[in-house]
C-alpha positions as a Markdown table, in Angstrom:
| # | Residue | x | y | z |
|---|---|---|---|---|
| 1 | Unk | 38.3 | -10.4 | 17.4 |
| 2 | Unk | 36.3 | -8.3 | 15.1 |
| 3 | Unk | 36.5 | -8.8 | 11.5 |
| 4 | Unk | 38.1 | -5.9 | 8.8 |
| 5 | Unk | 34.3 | -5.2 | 7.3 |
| 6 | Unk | 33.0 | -4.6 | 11.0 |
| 7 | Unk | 35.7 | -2.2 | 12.0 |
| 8 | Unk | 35.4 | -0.5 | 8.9 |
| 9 | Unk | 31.9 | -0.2 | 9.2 |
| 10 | Unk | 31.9 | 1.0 | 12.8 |
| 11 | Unk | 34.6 | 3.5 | 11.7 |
| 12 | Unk | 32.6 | 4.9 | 8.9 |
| 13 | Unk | 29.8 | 5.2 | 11.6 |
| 14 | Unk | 32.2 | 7.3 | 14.2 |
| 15 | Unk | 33.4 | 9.6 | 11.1 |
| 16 | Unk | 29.9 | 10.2 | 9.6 |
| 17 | Unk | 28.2 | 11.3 | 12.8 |
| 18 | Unk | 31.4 | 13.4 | 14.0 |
| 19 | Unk | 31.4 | 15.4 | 10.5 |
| 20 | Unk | 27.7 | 15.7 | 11.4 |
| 21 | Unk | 27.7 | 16.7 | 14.8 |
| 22 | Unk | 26.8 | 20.4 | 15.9 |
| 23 | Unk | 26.4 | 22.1 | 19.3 |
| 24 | Unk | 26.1 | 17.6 | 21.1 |
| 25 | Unk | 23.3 | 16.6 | 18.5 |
| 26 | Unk | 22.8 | 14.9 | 15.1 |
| 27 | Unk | 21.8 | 16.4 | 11.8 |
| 28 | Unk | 18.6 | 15.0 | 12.1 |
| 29 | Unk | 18.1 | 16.1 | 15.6 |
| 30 | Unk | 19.1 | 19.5 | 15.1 |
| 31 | Unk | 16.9 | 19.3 | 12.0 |
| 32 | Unk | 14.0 | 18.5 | 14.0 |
| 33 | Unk | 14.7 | 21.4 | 16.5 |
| 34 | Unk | 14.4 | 23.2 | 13.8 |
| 35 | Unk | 11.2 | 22.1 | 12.7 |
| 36 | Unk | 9.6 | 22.4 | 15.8 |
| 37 | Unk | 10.1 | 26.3 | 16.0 |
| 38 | Unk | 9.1 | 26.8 | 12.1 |
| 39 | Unk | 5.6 | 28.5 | 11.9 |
| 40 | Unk | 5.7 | 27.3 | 7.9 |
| 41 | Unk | 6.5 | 23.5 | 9.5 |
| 42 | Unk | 3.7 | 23.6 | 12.1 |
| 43 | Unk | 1.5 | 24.7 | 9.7 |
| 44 | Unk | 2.1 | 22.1 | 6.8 |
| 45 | Unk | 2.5 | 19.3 | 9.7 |
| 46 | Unk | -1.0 | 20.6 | 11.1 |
| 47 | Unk | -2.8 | 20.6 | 7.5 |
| 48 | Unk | -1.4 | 17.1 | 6.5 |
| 49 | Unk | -2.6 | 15.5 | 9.9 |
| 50 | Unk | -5.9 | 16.7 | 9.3 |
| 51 | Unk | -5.9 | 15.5 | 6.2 |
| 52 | Unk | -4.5 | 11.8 | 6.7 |
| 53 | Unk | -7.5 | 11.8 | 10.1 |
| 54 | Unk | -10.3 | 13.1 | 7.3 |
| 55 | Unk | -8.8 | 10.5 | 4.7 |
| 56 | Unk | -8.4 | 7.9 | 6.8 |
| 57 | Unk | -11.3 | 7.6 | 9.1 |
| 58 | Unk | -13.6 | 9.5 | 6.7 |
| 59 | Unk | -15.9 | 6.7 | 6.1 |
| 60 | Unk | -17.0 | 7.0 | 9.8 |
| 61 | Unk | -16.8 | 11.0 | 10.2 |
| 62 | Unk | -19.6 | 11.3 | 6.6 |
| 63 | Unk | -23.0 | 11.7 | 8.3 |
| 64 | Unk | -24.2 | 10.3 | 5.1 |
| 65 | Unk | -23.5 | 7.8 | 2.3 |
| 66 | Unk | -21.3 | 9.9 | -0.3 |
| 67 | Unk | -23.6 | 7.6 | -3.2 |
| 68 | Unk | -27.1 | 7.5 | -1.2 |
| 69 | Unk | -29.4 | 10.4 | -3.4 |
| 70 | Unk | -31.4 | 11.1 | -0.8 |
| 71 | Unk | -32.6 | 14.8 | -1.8 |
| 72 | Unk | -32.9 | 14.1 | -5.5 |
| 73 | Unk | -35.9 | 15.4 | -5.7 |
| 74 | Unk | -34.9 | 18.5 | -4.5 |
| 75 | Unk | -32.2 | 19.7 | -7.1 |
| 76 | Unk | -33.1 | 20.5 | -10.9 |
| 77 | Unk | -30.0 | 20.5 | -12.9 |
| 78 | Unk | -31.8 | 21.5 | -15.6 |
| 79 | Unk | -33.3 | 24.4 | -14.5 |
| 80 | Unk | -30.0 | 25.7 | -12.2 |
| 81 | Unk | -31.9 | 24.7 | -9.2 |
| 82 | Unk | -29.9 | 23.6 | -6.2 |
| 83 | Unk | -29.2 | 23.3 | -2.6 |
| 84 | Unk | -27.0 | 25.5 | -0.6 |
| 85 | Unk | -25.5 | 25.0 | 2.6 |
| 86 | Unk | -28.0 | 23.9 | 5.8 |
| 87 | Unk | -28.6 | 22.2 | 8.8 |
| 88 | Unk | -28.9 | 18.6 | 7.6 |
| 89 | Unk | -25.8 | 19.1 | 4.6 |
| 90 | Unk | -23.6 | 21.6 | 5.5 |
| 91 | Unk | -22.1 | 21.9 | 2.0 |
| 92 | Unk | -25.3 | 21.4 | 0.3 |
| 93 | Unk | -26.4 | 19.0 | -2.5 |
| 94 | Unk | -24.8 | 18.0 | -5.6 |
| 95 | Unk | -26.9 | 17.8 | -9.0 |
| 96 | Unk | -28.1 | 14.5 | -7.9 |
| 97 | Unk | -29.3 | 15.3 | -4.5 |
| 98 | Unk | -26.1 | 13.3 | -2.9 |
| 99 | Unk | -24.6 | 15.3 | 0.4 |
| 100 | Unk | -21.7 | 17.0 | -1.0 |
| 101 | Unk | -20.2 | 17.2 | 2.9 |
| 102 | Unk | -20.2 | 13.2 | 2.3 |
| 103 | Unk | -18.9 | 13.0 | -0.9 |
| 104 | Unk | -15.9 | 15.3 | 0.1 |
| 105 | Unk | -14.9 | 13.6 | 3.8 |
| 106 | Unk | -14.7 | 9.9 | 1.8 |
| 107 | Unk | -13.5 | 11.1 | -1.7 |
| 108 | Unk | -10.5 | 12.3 | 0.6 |
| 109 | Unk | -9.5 | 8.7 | 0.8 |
| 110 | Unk | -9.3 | 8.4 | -2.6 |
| 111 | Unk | -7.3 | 11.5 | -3.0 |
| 112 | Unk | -4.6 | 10.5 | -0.4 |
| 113 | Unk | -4.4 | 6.6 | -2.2 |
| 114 | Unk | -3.4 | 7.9 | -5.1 |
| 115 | Unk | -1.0 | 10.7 | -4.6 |
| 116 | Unk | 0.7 | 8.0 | -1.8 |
| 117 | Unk | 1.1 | 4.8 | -4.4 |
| 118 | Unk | 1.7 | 7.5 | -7.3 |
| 119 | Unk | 5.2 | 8.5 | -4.7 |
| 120 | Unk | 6.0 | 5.4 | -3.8 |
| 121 | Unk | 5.6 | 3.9 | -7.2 |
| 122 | Unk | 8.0 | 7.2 | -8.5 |
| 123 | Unk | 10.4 | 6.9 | -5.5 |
| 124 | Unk | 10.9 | 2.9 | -5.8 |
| 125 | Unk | 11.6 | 3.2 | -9.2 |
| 126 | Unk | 13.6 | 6.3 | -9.1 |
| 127 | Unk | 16.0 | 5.2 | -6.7 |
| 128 | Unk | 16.6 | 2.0 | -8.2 |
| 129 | Unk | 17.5 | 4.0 | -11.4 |
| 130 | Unk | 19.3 | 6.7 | -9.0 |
| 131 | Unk | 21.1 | 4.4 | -7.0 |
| 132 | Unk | 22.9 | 2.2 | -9.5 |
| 133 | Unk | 23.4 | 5.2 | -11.7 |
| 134 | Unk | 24.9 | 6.6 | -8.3 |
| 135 | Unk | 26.4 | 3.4 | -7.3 |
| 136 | Unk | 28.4 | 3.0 | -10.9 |
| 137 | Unk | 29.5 | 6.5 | -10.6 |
| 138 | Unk | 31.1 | 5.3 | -7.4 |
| 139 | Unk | 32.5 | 2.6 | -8.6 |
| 140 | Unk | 34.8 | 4.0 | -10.7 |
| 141 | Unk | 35.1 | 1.5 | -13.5 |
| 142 | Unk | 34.8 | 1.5 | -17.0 |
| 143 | Unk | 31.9 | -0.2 | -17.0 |
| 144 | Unk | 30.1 | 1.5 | -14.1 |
| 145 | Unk | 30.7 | 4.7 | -16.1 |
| 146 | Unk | 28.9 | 3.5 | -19.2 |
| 147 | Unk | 26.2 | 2.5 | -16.6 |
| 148 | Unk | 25.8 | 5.3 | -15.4 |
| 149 | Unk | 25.7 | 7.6 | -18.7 |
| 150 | Unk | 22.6 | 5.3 | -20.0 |
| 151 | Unk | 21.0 | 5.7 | -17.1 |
| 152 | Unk | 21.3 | 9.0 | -16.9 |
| 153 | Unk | 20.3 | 9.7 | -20.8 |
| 154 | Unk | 17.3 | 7.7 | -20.1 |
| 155 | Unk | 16.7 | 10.2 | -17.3 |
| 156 | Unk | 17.2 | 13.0 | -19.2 |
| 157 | Unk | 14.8 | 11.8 | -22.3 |
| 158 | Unk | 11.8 | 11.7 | -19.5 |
| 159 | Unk | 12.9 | 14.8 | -18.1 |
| 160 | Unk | 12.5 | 16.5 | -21.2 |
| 161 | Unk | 8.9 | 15.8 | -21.0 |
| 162 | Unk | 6.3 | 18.1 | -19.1 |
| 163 | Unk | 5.5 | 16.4 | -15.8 |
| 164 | Unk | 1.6 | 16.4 | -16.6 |
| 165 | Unk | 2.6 | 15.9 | -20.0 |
| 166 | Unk | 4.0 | 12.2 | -19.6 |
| 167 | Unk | 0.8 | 11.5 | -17.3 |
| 168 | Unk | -1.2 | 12.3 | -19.7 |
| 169 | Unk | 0.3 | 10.3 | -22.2 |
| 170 | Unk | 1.1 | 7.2 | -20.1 |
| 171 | Unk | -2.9 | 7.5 | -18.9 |
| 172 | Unk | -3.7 | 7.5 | -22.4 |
| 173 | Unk | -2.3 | 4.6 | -23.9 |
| 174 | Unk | -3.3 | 2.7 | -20.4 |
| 175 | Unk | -6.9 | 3.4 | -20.8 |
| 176 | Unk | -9.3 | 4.8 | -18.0 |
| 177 | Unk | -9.0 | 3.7 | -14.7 |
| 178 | Unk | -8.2 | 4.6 | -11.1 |
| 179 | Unk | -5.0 | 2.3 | -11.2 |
| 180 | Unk | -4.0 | 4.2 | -14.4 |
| 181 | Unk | -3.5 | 7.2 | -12.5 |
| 182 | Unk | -1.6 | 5.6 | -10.2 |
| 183 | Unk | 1.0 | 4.5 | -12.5 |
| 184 | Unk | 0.7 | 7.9 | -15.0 |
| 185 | Unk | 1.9 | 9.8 | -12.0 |
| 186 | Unk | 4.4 | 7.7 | -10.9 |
| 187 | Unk | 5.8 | 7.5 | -13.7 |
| 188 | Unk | 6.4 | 11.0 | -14.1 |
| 189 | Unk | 8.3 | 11.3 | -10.7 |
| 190 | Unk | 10.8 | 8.7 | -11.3 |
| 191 | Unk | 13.2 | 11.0 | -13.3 |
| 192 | Unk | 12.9 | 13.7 | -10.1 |
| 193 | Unk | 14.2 | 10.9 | -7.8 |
| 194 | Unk | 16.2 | 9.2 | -9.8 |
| 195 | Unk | 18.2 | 12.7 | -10.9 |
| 196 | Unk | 18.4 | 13.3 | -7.0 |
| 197 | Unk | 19.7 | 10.6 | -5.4 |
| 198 | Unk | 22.6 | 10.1 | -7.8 |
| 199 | Unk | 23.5 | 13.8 | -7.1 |
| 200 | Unk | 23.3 | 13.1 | -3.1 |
| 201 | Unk | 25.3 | 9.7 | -3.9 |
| 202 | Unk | 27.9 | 11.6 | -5.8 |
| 203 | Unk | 28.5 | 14.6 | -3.0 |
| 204 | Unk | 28.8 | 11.5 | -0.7 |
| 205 | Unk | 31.4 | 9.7 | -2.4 |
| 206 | Unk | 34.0 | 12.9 | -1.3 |
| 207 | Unk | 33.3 | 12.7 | 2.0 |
| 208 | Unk | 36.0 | 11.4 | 4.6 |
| 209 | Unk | 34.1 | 8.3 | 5.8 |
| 210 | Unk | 34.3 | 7.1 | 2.4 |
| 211 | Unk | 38.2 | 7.9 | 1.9 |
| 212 | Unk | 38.5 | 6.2 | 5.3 |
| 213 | Unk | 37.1 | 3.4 | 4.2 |
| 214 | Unk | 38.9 | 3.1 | 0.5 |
| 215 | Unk | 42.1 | 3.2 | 2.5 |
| 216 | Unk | 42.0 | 0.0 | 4.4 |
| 217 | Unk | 40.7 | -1.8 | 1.7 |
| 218 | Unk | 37.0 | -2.0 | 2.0 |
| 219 | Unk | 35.1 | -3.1 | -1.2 |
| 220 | Unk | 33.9 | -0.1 | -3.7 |
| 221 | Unk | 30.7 | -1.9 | -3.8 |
| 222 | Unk | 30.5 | -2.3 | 0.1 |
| 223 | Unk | 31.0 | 1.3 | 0.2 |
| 224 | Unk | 28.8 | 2.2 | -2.0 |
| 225 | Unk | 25.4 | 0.2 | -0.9 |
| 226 | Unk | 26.6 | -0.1 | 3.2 |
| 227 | Unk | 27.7 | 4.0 | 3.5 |
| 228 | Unk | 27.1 | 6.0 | 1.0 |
| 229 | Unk | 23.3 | 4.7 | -0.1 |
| 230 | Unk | 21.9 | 5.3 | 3.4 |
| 231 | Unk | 23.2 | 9.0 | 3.8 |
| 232 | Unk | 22.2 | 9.9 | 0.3 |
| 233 | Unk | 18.7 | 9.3 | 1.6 |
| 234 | Unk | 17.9 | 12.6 | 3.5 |
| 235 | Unk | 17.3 | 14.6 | 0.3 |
| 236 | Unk | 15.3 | 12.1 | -1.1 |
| 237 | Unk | 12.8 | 11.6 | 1.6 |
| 238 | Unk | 12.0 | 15.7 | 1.7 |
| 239 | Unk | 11.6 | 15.1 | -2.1 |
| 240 | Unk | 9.0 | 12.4 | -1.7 |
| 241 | Unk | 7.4 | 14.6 | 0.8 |
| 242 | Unk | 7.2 | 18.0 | -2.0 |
| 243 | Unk | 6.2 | 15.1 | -4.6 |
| 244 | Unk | 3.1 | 14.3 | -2.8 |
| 245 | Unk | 1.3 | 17.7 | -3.0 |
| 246 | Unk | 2.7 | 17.0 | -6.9 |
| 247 | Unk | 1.0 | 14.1 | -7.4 |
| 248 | Unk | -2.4 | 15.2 | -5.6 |
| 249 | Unk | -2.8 | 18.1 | -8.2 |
| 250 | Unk | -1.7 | 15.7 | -11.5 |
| 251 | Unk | -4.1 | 13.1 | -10.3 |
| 252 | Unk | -6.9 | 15.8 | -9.9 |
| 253 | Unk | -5.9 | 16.6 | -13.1 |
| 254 | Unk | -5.8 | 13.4 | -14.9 |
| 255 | Unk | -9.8 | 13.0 | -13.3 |
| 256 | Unk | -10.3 | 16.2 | -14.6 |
| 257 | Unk | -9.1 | 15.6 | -18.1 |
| 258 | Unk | -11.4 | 12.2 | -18.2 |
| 259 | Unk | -8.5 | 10.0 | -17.7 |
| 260 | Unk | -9.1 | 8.6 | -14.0 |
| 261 | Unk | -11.6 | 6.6 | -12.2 |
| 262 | Unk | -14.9 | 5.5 | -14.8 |
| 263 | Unk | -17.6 | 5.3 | -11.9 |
| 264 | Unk | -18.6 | 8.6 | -11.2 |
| 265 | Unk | -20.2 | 7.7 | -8.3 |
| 266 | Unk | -17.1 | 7.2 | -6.2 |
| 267 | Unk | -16.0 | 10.2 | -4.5 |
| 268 | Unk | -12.5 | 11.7 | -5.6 |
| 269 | Unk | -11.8 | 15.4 | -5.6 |
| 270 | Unk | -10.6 | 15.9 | -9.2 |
| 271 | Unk | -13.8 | 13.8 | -10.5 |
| 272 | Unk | -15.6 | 16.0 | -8.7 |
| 273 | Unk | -14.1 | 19.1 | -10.0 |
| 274 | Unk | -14.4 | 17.9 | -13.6 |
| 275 | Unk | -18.3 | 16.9 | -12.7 |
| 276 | Unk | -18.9 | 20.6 | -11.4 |
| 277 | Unk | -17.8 | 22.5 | -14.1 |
| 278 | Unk | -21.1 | 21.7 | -16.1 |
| 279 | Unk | -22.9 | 23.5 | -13.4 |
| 280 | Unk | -20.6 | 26.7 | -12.6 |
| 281 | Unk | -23.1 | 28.9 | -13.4 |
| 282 | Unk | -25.8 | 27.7 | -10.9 |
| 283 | Unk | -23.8 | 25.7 | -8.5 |
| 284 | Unk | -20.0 | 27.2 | -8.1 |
| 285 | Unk | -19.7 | 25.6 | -5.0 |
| 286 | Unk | -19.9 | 22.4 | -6.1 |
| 287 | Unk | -16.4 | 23.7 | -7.6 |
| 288 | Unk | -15.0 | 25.8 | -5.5 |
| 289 | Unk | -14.9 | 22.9 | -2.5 |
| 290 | Unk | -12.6 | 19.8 | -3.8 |
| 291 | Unk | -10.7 | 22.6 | -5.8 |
| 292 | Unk | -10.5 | 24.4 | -1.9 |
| 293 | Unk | -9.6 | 20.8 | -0.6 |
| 294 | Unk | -7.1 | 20.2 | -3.3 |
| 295 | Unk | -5.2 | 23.8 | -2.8 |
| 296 | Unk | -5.2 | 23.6 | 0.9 |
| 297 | Unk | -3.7 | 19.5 | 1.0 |
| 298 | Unk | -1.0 | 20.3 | -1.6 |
| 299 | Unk | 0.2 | 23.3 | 0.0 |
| 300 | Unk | -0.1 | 22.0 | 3.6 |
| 301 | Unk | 2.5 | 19.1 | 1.5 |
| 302 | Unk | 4.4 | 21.6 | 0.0 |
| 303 | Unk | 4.9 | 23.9 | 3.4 |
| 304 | Unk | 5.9 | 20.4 | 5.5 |
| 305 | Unk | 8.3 | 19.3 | 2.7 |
| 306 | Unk | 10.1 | 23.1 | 2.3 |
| 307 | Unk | 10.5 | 23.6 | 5.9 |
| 308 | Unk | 12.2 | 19.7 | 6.3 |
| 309 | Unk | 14.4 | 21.1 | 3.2 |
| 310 | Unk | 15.1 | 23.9 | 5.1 |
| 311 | Unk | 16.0 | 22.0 | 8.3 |
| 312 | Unk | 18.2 | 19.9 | 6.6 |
| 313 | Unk | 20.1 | 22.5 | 4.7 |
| 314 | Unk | 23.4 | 22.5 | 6.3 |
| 315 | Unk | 24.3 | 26.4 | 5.1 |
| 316 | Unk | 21.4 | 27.2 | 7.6 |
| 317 | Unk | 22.6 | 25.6 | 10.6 |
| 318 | Unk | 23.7 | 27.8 | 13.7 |
């Protein structure tokens, strides 16, 4: 004999995928159906691939060390004399004679490390926040209620602040460093997260698996972390995916500003940006290519994460 809590659970189960069912498939197979014919999916899915390949195995793809200056004696900073693009560095020289090719294949590494913990570090934090603000709200007690409130006005006190804005700061009173990023931008996406999954908690607590469940009894707090958590995630995960190409651009940012990694010599696109800008007017492409690199990776992020949205979006299902 089964026990109450195992019925109830495989009950929820039947009721959640019924409600979610269309045309003999899931939500989240339809949604990949979806994805599959997008043009703006294949294109963001495309872009971040190459990306994570370049990032990940870049070490091995640089024909060159990104640190070795092996053509110093060819550039003159000093005088706006500098390589171009040629046979041996196909992106030409930086103004120490380093192979700026190199330096952008491994500083992708860097790039992708950051704007991944920065998520992760915002996510994990954010639900935790989101889901026992949710999870209160659920509840339906007195106290849960006044839970949920301080949460909440805690959320809204960071969300008053400018995204960049509370990076900045955080960076600032956390001194220099690469892990300082890190934390400045996760930091500034916990609100987004936490504001989010409360909302996808709360439109769950209406739905029929959950009134099924309240009727034979089942625990509020069962309900809450067994049911409703778990299908409150959907939202959250295309969130994390926008928040990426987010955090990519604050953490070039923060390295632009000053505020990110102290050893110039390791390769990160937004340290390189901030390097170039001393030599726009006889190197620009020593500008124009991590800021190329940093356009194209956040808005193959941003195209992925709007087309999942998209997919997901029950008000555009057929």
């Amino acid at each position: 004999m089964s026990t109450k809590a195992e019925r109830v659970d495989r009950l929820a189960e039947l009721t959640a995928a019924r409600a979610e069912e269309g045309h003999g498939h899931g939500v989240w197979r339809e949604a990949f159906d979806r994805l599959r014919r997008n043009p703006m999916a294949i294109a963001g899915a495309a872009t971040v691939l190459v990306f994570i390949f370049v990032a990940v195995f870049g070490q091995w793809l640089a024909p060159y060390s990104p640190v070795a200056q092996n053509w110093g004696d060819e550039v003159f900073p000093n005088r706006n004399v500098f390589v171009g693009p040629r046979a041996e560095n196909w992106l030409g020289l930086d103004n120490l004679g380093r192979d700026q090719f190199s330096r952008m294949v491994v500083g992708a590494r860097q790039t992708l490390l950051v704007g991944v913990v920065a998520t992760l570090l915002g996510f994990t934090v954010g639900a935790l926040l989101g889901g026992s603000a949710g999870a209160a709200h659920a509840l339906g007690r007195q106290w849960g209620q006044r839970l949920d409130a301080v949460l909440m006005r805690l959320t809204d006190m960071m969300l008053a602040v400018p995204a960049l804005l509370l990076a900045v700061s955080v960076a600032a009173l956390l001194g220099q460093s690469l892990a300082t990023v890190m934390i400045a931008v996760g930091v500034a996406q916990i609100p987004i997260f936490a504001r989010l999954l409360r909302g996808a908690m709360i439109a769950q607590a209406g739905r029929d698996y959950v009134l099924a469940a309240r009727a034979l009894g089942v625990r509020t707090r069962r309900i809450a972390l067994v049911h409703i958590l778990p299908n409150s995630l959907g939202p959250v995960l295309v969130q994390g995916t926008l928040t990426l190409a987010t955090a990519i651009i604050d953490a070039a940012a923060l390295s632009y500003l000053g505020l990110g990694n102290p050893d110039p010599s390791v390769p990160e696109w937004g340290t390189m940006l901030a390097d170039a800008q001393r030599f726009l007017g006889g190197a620009p492409q020593l500008a124009v290519y991590p800021a190329l690199a940093i356009i194209v990776t956040a808005l193959g992020f941003t195209l992925l994460g709007e087309a999942m949205r998209e997919s997901l979006d029950p008000r555009l299902r057929k």
